[in-house]
C-alpha positions as CSV (number, residue, x, y, z in Angstrom):
1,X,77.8,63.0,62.7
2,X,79.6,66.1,63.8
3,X,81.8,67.8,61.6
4,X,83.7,70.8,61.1
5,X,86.3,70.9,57.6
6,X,88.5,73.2,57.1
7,X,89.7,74.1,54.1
8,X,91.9,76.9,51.9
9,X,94.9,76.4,53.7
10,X,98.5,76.3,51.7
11,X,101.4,78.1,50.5
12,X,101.5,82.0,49.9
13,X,104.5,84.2,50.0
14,X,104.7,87.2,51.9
15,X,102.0,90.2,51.4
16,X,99.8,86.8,49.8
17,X,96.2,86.3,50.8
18,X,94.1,83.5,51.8
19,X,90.8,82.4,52.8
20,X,89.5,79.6,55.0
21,X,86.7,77.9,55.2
22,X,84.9,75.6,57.8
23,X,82.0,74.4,56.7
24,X,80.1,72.5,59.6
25,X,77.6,69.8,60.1
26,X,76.1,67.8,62.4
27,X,74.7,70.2,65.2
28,X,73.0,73.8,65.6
29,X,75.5,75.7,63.9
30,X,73.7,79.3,64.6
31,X,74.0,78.2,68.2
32,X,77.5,78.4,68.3
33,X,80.3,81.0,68.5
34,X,83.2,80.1,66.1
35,X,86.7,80.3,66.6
36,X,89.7,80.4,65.0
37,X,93.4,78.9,66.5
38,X,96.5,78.3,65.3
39,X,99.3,76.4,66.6
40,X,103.1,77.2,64.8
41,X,105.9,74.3,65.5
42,X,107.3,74.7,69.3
43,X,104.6,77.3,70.4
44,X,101.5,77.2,72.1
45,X,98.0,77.2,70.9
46,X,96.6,80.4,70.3
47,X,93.3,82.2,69.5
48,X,93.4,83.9,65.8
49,X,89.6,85.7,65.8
50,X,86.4,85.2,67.3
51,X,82.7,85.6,66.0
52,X,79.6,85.5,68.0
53,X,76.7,83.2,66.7
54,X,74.7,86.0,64.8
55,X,77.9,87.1,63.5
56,X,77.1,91.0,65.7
57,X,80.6,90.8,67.0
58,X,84.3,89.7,67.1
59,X,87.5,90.0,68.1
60,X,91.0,89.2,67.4
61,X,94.7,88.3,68.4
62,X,96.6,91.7,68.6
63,X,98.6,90.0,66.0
64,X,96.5,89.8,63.4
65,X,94.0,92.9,63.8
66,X,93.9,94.8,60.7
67,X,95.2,92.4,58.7
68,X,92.5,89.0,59.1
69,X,88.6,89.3,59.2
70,X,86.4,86.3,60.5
71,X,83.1,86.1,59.3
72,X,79.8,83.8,59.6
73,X,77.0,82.5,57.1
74,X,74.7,80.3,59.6
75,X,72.7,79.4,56.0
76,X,75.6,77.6,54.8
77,X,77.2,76.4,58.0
78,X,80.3,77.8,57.6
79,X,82.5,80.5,59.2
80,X,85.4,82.5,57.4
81,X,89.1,83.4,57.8
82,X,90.4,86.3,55.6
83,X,93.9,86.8,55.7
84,X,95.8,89.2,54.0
85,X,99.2,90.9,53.9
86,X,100.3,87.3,55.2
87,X,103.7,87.3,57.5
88,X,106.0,84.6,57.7
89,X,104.7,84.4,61.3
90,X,101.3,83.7,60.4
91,X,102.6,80.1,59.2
92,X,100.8,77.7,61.7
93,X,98.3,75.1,61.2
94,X,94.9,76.7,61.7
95,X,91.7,75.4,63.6
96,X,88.3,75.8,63.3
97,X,86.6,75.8,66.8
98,X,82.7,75.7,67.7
99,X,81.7,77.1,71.3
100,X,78.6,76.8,72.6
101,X,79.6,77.6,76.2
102,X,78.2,75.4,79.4
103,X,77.3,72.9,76.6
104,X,80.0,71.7,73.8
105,X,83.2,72.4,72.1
106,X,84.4,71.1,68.5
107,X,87.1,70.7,66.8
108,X,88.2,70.9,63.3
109,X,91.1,68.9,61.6
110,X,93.1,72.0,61.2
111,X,94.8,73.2,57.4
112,X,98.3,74.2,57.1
113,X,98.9,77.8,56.0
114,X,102.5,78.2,54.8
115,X,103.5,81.6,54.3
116,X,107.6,81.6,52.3
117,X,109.3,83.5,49.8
């Protein structure tokens, strides 16, 4: 069974930090790019960060460089979102996403990230 679980998500106040997890099963994790979404109430869905399946490269919402860092570990599974120096703005629910382009595409449940004073 496919399965991608995201975790770490909650409530921070401004300047706060938080990791995710997404710890995947079910298929070739190392063969996949990972992603990372979000979708805030009344906007659109948009692309956080980005990793490559080795992990050689990413890239990131103009939003959010400098401030979150995606990383990989294909022995556990599981790909990364570190977040700090959290904005209001960043409050959204996030979404892990698996790529392997021309082939498949999976989806995570998503965790909310809440970021209030």
């Amino acid at each position: 069974q496919v399965q991608l679980v995201e975790s770490g998500g909650g409530l921070v106040q401004p300047g706060g930090s938080l990791r995710l997890s997404c710890a995947a099963s079910g298929f070739t994790f190392s063969s996949y790019a990972m992603n990372w979404y979000r979708q805030a109430p009344g906007k659109e869905r948009e692309l956080v960060a980005g990793i490559t399946k080795t992990g050689s490269s990413t890239n990131y919402a103009d939003s959010v460089k400098g401030r979150f860092t995606v990383s990989r570990d294909n022995a556990k599974s599981t790909v990364y979102l570190q977040m700090n120096s959290l904005k209001p703005e960043d409050t959204a629910v996030y979404f892990c996403n698996a790529d392997r382009r021309g082939y498949r595409n999976y989806w995570g449940q998503g965790t909310q990230v809440t970021v209030s004073s």
